[in-house]
N, C-alpha and C positions, 0 to 999 in steps of 0.2 A: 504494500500500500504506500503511495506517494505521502509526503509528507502535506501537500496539496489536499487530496483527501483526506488526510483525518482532521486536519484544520476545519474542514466545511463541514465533518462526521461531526464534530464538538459544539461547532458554533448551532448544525441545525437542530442536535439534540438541546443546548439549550435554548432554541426558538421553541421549540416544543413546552420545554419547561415554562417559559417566558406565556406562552399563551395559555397553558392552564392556571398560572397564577394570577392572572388577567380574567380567568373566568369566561376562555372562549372557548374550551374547549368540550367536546361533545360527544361522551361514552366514549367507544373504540373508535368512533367516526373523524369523518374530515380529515383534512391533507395539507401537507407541507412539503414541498419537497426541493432539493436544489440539485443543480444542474453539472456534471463533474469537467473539467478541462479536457480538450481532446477531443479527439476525431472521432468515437464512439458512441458520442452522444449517450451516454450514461447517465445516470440520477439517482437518487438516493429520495426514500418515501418511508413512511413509518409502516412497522411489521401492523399488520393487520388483525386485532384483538387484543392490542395493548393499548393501556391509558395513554395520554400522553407525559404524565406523572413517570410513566414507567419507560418512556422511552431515551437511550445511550448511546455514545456512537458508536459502540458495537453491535445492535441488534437492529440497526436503521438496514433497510434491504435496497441492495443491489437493480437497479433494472434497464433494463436498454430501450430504447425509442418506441418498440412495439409494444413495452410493457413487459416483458421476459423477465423473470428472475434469472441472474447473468451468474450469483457466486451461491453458494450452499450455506442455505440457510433454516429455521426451523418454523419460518414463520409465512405466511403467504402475503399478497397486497388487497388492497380495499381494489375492487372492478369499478367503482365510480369514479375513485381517484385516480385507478390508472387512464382512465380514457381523458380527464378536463387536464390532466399535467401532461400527458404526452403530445396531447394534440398542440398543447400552445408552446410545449418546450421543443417541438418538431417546425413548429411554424417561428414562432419568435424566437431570433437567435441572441436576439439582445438582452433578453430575458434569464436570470440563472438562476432566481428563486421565486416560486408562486407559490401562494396561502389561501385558505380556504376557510370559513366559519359559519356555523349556524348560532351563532348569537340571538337573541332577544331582541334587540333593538337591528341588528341587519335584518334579522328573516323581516319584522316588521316593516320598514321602509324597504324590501324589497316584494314585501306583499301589497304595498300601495301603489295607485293608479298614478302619482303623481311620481314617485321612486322619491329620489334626495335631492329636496330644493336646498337652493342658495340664499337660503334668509338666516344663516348662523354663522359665526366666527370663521367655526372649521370647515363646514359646507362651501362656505365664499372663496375660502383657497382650495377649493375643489372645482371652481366655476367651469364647463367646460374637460374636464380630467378625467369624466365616470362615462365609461360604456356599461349597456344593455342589453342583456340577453332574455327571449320570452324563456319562459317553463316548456319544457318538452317531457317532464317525468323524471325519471330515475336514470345517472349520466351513465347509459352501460351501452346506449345502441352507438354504434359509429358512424352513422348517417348524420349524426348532430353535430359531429367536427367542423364539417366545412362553416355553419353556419355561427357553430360559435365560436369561431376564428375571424370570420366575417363580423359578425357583432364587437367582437371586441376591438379588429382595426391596431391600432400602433398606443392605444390608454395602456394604461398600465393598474385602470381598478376598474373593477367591473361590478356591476346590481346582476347576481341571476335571476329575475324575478321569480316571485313564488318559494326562495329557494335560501338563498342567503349571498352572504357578500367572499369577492375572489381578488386577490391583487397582484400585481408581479411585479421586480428590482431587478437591478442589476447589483445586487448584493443580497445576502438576507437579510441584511441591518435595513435595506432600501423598503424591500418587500414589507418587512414588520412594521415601519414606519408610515407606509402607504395603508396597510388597514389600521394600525393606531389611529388616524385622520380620519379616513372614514367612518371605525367604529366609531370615533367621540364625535361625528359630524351625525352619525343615527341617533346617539343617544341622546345628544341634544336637542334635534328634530324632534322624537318621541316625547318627550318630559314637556315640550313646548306646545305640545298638540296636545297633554292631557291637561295643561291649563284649560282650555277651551276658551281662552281668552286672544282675540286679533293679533297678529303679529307685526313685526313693522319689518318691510318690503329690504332688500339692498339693492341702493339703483345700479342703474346695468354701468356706467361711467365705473365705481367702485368695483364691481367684476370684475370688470375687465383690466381693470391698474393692478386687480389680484392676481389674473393669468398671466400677465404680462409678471411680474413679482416669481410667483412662482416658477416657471419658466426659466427665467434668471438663477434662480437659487439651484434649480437641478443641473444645472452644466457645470460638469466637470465636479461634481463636491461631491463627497460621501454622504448622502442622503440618510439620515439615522443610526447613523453611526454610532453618534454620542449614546444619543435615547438607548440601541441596544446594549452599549457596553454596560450602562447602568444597571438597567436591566436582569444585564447576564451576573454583575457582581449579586445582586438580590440574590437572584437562585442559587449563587455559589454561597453564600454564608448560609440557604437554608439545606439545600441536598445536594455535594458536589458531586454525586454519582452519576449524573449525566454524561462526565466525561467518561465515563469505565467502558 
């Protein structure tokens, strides 16, 4: 094993930690996975019937573009997750790590007819940033690639509707930072809707000084960088056995 891989083996066991102490995470379910250096097009996904509590980089599975398990392991992959990571880690090359959640406040703003308006903090620096995808079911047929490859385009966060929230970096620190913003951009939305009280609008001038802002800020910088190393020291004082 490269030394390249076990770096990404550690960092995405602790995204894993990182998102169940965040409270996104979902039984055995939902996916994270990152993308290995090389001509292989390899990735690394979580063993399939483990917590994310329970997941290390040694027990993270192996798998190649088609979804194959590539090295001997004891544990299988999730078949919904293999089909939404391969398609877009087959199609976006630019992409090396994508995230996946069924949250509360995603699945909600992703069950609304409206998805995620731009009347919050964190929404406003999303103006523009979030693609859509309809519900087609359970991600297992392969007919649904073309289309949600289509839907998603060159964003980097995506609403599945009916379904929950997905996002992808060019890092994991990127990736985790891209749903950190979204998630706080749902939750905000939702808490503001159970007021039942008017909101107040943000004119499109402000938008767009946002996109334009953002924009700016992702060239060339490590996008959440910070945010994950913090993060990752958390999980280290509480369970450093992620790394094993």
């Amino acid at each position: 094993m490269s030394a390249t891989e076990q770096e990404l083996r550690v960092q995405l066991a602790a995204c894993y930690r990182i998102f169940d102490y965040l409270g996104w995470s979902e039984m055995i379910y939902n996916h994270i996975t990152v993308k290995l250096p090389g001509d292989q097009e390899h990735f690394l996904i979580n063993p399939y019937g483990l917590h994310y509590s329970e997941v290390t980089a040694s027990n993270l599975v192996k798998v190649d573009i088609e979804g194959n398990i590539v090295e001997p392991t004891d544990y299988a992959v999730n078949p919904a997750g293999i089909l939404i990571h391969t398609a877009i880690h087959a199609a976006r090359h630019d992409v090396q790590c994508i995230t996946h959640t069924h949250t509360d406040a995603g699945m909600a703003v992703a069950c609304s007819e409206d998805g995620l308006r731009s009347d919050n903090f964190y929404s406003a620096l999303l103006h523009n940033r979030v693609a859509y995808h309809d519900f087609e079911g359970i991600t297992v047929m392969d007919d649904e690639k073309p289309r949600l490859i289509a839907n998603m385009g060159d964003k980097n966060m995506l609403i599945l509707r009916n379904h929950g929230l997905l996002t992808c970096g060019r890092s994991i620190a990127e990736a985790f930072h891209n749903m950190w913003a979204m998630q706080r951009s749902c939750e905000i939305q939702v808490a503001c809707d159970a007021t039942g009280r008017p909101l107040i609008p943000v004119a499109d001038d402000i938008l767009a000084r946002s996109e334009q802002l953002m924009a700016k800020q992702g060239m060339g910088n490590p996008v959440g960088e910070l945010e994950f190393k913090a993060l990752t020291r958390i999980i280290e004082r509480i369970d450093p056995s992620y790394k094993n």
